[in-house]
N, C-alpha and C positions, 0 to 999 in steps of 0.2 A: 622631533621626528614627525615627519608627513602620516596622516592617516591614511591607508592604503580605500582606493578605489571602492564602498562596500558594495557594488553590485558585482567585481569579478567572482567573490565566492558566489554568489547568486548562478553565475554561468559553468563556475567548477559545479554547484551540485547538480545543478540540470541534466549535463553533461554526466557525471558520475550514474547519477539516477536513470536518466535513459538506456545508458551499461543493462545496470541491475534489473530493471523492468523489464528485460527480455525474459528473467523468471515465468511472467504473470505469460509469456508467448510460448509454454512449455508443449503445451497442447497440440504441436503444431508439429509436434515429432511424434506422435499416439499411435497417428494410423501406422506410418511406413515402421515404425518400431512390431506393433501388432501385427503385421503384415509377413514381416521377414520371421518372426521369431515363435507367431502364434499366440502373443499372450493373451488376454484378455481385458477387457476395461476397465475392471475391480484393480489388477493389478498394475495396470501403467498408471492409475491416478493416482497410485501411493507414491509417485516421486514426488508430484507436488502437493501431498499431506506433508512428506518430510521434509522437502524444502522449506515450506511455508512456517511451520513448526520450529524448526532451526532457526529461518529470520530471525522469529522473535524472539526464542531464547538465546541468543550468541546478540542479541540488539540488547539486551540486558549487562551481558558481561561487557561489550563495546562502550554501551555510555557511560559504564563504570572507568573502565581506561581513558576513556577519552574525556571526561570529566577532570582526570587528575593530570594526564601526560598529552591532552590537546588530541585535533583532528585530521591533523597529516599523517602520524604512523598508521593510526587506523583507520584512514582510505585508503592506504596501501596496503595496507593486509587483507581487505576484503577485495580490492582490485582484483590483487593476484587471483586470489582464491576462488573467486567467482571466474575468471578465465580460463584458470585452472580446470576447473571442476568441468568448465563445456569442451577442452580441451580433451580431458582424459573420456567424457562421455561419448569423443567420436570411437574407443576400440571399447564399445560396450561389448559382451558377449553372453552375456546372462542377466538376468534380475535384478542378482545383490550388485553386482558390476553397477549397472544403470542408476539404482539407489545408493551408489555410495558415491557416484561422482554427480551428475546432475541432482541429487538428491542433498545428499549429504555437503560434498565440497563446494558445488555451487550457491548451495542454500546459506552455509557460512559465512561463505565471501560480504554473500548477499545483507548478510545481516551486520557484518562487520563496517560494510559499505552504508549501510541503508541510515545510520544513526548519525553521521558528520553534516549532510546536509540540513537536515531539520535541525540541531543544537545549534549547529554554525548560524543560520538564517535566523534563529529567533535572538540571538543575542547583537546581530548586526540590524536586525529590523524591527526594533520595540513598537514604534512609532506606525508602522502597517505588516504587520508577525503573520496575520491570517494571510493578506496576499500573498508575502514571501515564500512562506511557507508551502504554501499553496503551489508554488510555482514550482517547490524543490520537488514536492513528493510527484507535482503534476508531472513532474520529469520519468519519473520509475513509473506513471499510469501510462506514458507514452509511448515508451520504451517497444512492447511489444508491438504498438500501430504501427511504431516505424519498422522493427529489423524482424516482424510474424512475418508481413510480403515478403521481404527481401530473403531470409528463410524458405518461404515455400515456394519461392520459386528457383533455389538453390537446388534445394531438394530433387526436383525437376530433372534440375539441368547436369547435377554433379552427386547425387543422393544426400542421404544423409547424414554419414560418416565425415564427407568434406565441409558440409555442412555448416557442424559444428565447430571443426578447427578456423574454419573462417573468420566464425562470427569470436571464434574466443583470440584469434591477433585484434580484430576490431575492438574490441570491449575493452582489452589491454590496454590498447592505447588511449581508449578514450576515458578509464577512469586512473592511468596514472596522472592525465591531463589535469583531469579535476580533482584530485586528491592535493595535487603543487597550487592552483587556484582555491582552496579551501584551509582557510587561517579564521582563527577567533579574534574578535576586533581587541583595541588595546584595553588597560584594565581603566573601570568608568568611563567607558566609552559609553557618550546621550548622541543622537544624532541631531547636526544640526538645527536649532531653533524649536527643539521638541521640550516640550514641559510635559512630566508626566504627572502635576497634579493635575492636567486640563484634560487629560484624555478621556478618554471611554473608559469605562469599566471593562469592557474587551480588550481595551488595548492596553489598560493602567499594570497588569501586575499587582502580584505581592509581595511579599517578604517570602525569602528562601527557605525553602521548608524540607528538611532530609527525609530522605526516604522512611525513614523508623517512624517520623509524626506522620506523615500523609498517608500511611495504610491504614492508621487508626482513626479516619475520619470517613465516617458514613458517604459523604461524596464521592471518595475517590472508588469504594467499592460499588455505586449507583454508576459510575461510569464504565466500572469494569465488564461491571455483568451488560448492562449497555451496548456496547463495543464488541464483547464477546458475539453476543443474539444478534445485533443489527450489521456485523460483517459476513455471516453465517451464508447469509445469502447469495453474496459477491462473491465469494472463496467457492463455493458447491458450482456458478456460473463458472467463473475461472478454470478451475479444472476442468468440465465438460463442457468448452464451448462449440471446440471443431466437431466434435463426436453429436453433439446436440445438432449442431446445423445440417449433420449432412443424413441422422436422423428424423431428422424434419424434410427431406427430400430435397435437399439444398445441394448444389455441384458443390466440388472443393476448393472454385474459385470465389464461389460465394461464404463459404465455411472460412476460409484464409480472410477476405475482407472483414469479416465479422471481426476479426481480432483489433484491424483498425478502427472501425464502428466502436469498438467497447472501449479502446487505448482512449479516442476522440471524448469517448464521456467522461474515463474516468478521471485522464488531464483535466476535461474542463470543470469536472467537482471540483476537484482538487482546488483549483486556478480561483472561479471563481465563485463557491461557494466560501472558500476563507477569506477573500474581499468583501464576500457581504456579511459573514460572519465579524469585521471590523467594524461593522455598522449595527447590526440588529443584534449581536450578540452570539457566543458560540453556540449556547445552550437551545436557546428558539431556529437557530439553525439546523441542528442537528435532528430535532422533534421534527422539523417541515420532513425532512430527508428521510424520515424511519415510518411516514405515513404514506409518503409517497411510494418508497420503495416495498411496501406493504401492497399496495394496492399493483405495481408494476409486476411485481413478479408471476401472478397466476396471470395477466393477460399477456405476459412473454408468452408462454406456454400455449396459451389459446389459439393466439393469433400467427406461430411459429410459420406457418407454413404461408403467411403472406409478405412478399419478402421486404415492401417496405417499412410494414409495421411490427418485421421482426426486427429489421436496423434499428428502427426509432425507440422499442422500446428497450431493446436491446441497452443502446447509447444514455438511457435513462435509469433503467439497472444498474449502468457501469455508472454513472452523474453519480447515484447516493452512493454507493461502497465508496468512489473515491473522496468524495465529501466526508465520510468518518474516516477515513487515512488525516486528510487533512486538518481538519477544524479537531479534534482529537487530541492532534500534535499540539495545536495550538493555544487547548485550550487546559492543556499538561502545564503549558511554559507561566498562562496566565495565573492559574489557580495558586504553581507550589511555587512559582519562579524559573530563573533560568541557571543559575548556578549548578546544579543539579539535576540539570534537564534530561542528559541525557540519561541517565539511570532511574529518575524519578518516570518518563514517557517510557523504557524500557520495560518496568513493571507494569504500564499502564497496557502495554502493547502486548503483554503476553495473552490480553483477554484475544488479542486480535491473532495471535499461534493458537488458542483453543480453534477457533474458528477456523484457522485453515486446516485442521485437522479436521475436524466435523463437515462442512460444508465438502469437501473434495469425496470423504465415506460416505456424506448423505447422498450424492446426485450419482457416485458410481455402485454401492449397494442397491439404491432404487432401480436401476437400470438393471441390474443385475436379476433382479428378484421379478420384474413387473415385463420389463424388457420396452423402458417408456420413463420419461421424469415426471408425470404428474404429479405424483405424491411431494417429492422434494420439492417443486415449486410448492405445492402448500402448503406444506411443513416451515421452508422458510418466510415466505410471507407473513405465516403464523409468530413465528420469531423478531421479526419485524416490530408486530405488532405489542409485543409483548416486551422489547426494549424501551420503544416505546415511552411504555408504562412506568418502566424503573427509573427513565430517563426525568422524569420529572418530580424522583426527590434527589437529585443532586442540586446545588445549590452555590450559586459562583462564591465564596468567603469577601471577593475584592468589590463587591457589589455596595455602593452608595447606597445606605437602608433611606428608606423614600420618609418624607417630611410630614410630621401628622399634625395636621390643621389640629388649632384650638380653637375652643367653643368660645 
């Protein structure tokens, strides 16, 4: 039997993931929602607490099924679902309405969707996981740059009831596409001319490690908490990003671009942070990205109202969050293996549901209470830095222990 193509699934998850990443472009419905119905900002940001939150717990159950029964039924079931959900969110007419379909059903989809690409890529691509990988999740960071425009200038044209059924035929089609291009390679499938006693430590793997051993090892909880704190960040920007920009005296055409500006960074984390992360390692990767994004966050804030160094740092905000989506994933598959991948990154991914819970309450309570985000900017910078910290007693197991000279 011919071994099928492995970079088509590479284009199914892209594909798929850019669907889903319209999530991270929710923001983009706040005002005209707020507008028509009066809500408030405290309460429009709870769809994507709940969204975000769903991901990752239904990414739990997913990589459980998808583990056992493969990754085509469930990209179709989170396909639907996430279509679904933007579908039924054009006849919102209340609250719970808005939070049970863009919230709820959309967040599902999302999260049913969001686990085939990353298992699938890291078991077709041992040999360079960080790029691949990089590239799938880079898909669902892009997601928003591309179809936030295309959105707000629907909205415009057609409001935003049309809006969404639009965008959810689009989505349809584009992750049953990628759900039929998304297959697990055959069983001992090495890629050609790849020897994994020569690899990197990065890129070498270990033994398959079940979910039951790998909670009980001080690493996997130094990443948890890790991951939790240092997305905390990204998730509070995410949800207040239009509301932040046009806060800062910014038009709405400038507030709409921002989504692309952030899509732009957070793809390119993604992308090429776990290519370098093939090289130098996941762990001194992810340390560079929590010091950075430490220090990023309070001059976001500073500098908000000058518009090119609100882009720039903007795009460098969005660089580290999508860098621990990425290297994360990667460095789940390295650690416990890939057999398991998808349920073992599941658990690991829930630190990243705490976080979109926290981060989306922190930046819209703050605004609420102050009428300004100062504080949340340094609250999470603070967070940042304090991952950081935990971050460096986690400890790779597949790591070559170094050679000690004798006397």
């Amino acid at each position: 039997m011919t071994t099928p193509n492995r970079w088509l699934p590479v284009v199914g998850g892209v594909m798929m993931n850019m669907a889903l990443g319209m999530f991270y472009g929710m923001s983009i419905f706040m005002l005209p929602l707020e507008k028509e119905f009066g809500w408030t900002r405290a309460q429009t940001s709870w769809v994507t607490t709940i969204g975000l939150a769903l991901i990752a717990a239904w990414y739990v159950v997913a990589g459980y099924i998808q583990d056992r029964r493969g990754p085509r039924p469930v990209a179709v079931v989170g396909g639907l679902l996430f279509s679904l959900g933007f579908f039924l969110a054009s006849f919102t007419g209340s609250l719970p309405m808005f939070y049970l379909t863009a919230g709820v059903i959309a967040g599902t989809g999302s999260g049913f969707g969001y686990v085939v690409p990353t298992s699938v890529g890291s078991k077709w691509f041992p040999d360079k996981r960080g790029l691949v990988i990089g590239m799938m999740v880079g898909g669902y960071g892009a997601g928003s740059g591309v179809f936030g425009p295309i959105a707000s200038a629907l909205i415009e044209r057609v409001g935003w009831r049309s809006t969404f059924q639009i965008l959810s035929l689009v989505f349809l089609a584009m992750t049953m596409t990628g759900a039929y291009l998304l297959q697990n390679p055959p069983a001992g499938y090495r890629p050609e001319g790849w020897d994994p006693s020569r690899a990197r430590a990065a890129a070498r793997g270990g033994a398959d490690v079940a979910a039951s051993e790998m909670v009980r090892t001080p690493t996997f909880w130094a990443l948890w908490i890790a991951y939790c704190l240092g997305t905390t960040a990204g998730t509070m920007v995410i949800s207040q990003l239009v509301p932040f920009a046009r806060a800062a005296g910014h038009s709405a055409a400038v507030a709409a671009f921002a989504l692309t500006v952030g899509a732009i960074g957070s793809a390119s984390g993604r992308v090429l942070s776990g290519w370098i992360s093939d090289h130098v390692g996941r762990l001194n990767t992810l340390r560079v990205m929590l010091l950075v994004s430490a220090c990023a966050m309070p001059l976001l804030f500073a500098l908000r109202e000058n518009l090119a160094l609100f882009y720039a740092l903007l795009a460098l905000v969005y660089y580290c969050y999508g860098t621990q989506l990425s290297v994360y994933a990667s460095t789940s598959a390295d650690f416990y293996g890939t057999k398991n991948v998808g349920f073992n990154y599941g658990l690991l991914l829930l630190a990243w549901g705490v976080a979109a819970i926290f981060g989306p309450f922190l930046g819209g309570r703050v605004f609420v209470a102050t009428g300004e985000y100062r504080v949340a900017f340094l609250v999470a910078a603070g967070l940042s830095v304090v991952a950081l910290a935990t971050l460096f007693l986690a400890k790779n197991p597949n790591a070559k222990p170094r050679a000690v000279a004798r006397v």
